[in-house]
N, C-alpha and C positions, 0 to 999 in steps of 0.2 A: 504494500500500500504506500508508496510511496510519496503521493499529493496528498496523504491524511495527516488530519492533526496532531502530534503526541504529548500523550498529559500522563504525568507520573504524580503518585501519591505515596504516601505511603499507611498500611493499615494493620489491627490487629483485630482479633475477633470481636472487641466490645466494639468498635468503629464499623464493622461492616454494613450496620443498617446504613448510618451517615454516608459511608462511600458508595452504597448502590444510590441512595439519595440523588448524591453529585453526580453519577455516571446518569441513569435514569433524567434526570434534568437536563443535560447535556445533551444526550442525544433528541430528548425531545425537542428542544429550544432549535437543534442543526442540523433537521432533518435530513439538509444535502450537502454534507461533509461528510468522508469517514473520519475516520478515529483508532486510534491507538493508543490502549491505555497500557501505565507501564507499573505495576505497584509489589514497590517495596514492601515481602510480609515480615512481619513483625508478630509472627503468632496466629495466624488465619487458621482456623478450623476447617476440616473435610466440609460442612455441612454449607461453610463460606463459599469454597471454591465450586463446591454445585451450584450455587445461588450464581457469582458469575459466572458458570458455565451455561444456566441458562440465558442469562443476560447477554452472551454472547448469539445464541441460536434465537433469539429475538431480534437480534439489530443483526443475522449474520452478513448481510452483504455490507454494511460499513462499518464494521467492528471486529479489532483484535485488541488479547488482549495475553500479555505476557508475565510473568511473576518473576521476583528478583529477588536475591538472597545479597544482603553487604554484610562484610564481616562487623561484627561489632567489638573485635579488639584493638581498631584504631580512634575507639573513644571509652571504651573503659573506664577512665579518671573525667568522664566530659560534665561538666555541674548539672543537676536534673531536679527539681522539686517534683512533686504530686501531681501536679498537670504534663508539665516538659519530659518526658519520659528520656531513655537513651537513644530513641528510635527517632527523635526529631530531627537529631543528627546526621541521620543517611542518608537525607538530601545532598548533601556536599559531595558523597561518591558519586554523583547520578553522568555527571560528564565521562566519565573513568569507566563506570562500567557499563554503561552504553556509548563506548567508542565509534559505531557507525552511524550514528545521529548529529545533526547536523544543527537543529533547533529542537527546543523540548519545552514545554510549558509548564513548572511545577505547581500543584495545587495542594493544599492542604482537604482534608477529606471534607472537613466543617462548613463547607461550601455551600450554595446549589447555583445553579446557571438560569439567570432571566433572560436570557436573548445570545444574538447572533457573535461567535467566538472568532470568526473570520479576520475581521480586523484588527483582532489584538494576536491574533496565530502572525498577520502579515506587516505588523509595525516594523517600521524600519528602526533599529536599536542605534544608527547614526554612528556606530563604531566602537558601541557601549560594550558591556560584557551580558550583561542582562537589563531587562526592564523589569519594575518594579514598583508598587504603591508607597508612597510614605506613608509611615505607620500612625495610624489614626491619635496615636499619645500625645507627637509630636513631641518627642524626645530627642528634640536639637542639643543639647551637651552628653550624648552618649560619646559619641568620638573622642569628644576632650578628656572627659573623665576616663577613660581608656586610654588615653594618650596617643593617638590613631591620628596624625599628620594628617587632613583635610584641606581643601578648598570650598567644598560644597557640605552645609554644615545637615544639611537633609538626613533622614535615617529609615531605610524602607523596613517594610513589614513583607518576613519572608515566606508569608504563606501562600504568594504567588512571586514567581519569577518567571519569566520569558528568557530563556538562558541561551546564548550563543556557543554552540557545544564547542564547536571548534578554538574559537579565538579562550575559552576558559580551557581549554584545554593546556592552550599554547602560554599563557601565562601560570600555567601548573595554581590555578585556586584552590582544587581540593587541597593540594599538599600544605601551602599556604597557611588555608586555614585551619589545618590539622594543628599544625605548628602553634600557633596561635592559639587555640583553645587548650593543648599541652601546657602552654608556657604561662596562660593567664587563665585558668580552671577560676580562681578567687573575683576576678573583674567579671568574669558573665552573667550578668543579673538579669539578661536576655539570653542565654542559652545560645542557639545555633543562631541567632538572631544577631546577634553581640557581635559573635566573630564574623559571619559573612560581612556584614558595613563593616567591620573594620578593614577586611582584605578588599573588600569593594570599593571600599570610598572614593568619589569621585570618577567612578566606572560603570553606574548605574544611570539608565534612563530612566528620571520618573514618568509615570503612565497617568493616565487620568482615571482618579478613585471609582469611578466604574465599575474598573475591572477588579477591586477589591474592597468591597461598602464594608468595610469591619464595624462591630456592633457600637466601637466608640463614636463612631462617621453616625450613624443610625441613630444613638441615642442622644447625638449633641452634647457631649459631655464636654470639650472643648473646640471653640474655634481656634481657626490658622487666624495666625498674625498674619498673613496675605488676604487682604480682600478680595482678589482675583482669585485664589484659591479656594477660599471662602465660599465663593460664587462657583465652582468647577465642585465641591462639597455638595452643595446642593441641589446640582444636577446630578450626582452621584443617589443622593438619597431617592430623588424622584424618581432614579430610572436608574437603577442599580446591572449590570451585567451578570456581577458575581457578588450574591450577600456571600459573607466570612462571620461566620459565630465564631468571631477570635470571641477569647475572655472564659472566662470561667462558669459563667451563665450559656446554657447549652437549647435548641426549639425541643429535643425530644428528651426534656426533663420538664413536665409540664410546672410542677412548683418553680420553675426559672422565671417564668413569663415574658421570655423572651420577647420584646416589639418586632420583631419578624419572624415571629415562628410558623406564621400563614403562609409564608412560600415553600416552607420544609414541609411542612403536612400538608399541601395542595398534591405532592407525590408521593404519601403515602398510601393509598390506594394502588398506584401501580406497583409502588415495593411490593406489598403485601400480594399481589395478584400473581408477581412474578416469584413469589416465595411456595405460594401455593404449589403453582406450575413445578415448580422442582420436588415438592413433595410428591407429586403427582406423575414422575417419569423419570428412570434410568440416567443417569449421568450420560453423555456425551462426549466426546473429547478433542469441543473446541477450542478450551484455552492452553494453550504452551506454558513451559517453563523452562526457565531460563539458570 
């Protein structure tokens, strides 16, 4: 599939309803795209991988979908509280061990998709290394307090990146930022987040919050000291591409009460429909592993 889109996640079994979510959304929202999904498991149950297996023999003329194994002994020592697991981290191999990719779109699972992914698949990244949302905290002295040399004082939110495989390749990031998270375990009070701006700084396109409404952008907890920005927020809110249930507040934790948890449950119905269907017939074996 070569003109399809590729979006890697990464998930474990308490995650899988949320990443059929995302998947299911996506393919609905693009109808006429394929797609290539690419996920890092992290503990996925037999009963997971039937579930996309059917998910795969429902979309099968534009849908694949591949499983990925990263070692996890080059973060071992990586800082992790209750939320940030060690698995957040495997995002940073994803250029490395998908060497024949050329662009890749990273998503975090917490997602769902409101509309058409085409033009953020075909942004021009203008010689960036990846494109990326700034993180809705707006935690402009993260670099400083890390001591991370900047020009551009911005700090994205890594739960989506647009990553140029090639040129991250060629500046070796993962290694980079391996290095980086060894050396400063004590300064990550953003985890895999921390390090990437730090080895990115100054190499990231910002994107327009669209493409990542995080629940901060959502709830209006803080405005950008840009009013132009500001103004590009609230066209975000209106008409969001990709809500993000960053934060610790979750849509399918009903006591959360998540303000957008209307778009997560408008496709639970289909989860559920397609859950049935796999209780309901022999596995198949249309998904690879890798």
């Amino acid at each position: 599939m070569p003109d399809s889109i590729k979006i890697a996640s990464t998930s474990n079994h308490e995650f899988c309803t949320p990443l059929l979510t995302l998947y299911i959304s996506i393919l609905e929202q693009n109808l006429a795209a394929d797609f290539e999904f690419f996920i890092i498991d992290d503990g996925l149950e037999p009963l997971d991988y039937h579930y996309l297996n059917v998910l795969c023999q429902q979309y099968d003329n534009c849908l694949r979908i591949t499983f990925l194994r990263i070692d996890p002994a080059g973060y071992a020592n990586a800082a992790t509280n209750a939320r940030i697991i060690q698995a957040a981290y495997y995002r940073i191999d994803l250029p490395e061990t998908l060497r024949e990719q050329q662009r890749l779109l990273y998503l975090d699972c917490d997602m769902v998709c409101r509309g058409d992914l085409r033009p953020l698949w075909q942004q021009d990244l203008q010689g960036n290394i990846i494109g990326a949302v700034e993180d809705a905290g707006y935690v402009e002295a993260r670099l400083d307090k890390m001591h991370v040399p900047h020009q551009n004082k911005r700090y994205f939110n890594s739960g989506l990146m647009l990553i140029d495989m090639s040129h991250w390749r060629q500046a070796k990031i993962s290694q980079q930022t391996k290095t980086f998270i060894a050396e400063n375990a004590d300064r990550l009070r953003y985890h895999d987040q921390d390090a990437l701006n730090a080895i990115l700084a100054d190499c990231w396109l910002p994107l327009h919050p669209k493409y990542n409404a995080q629940s901060r952008l959502l709830w209006r907890e803080q405005q950008h000291s840009d009013p132009a920005e500001e103004r590009r927020n609230e066209a975000a809110r209106q008409n969001p591409v990709l809500l993000h249930y960053s934060g610790y507040r979750k849509p399918w934790n009903p006591a959360d009460h998540h303000p957008a948890a209307a778009a997560f449950n408008a496709y639970q119905p289909l989860v559920r429909k397609l859950k049935l269907k796999a209780f309901n017939q022999r596995p198949q074996r249309n998904v690879k592993k890798a």
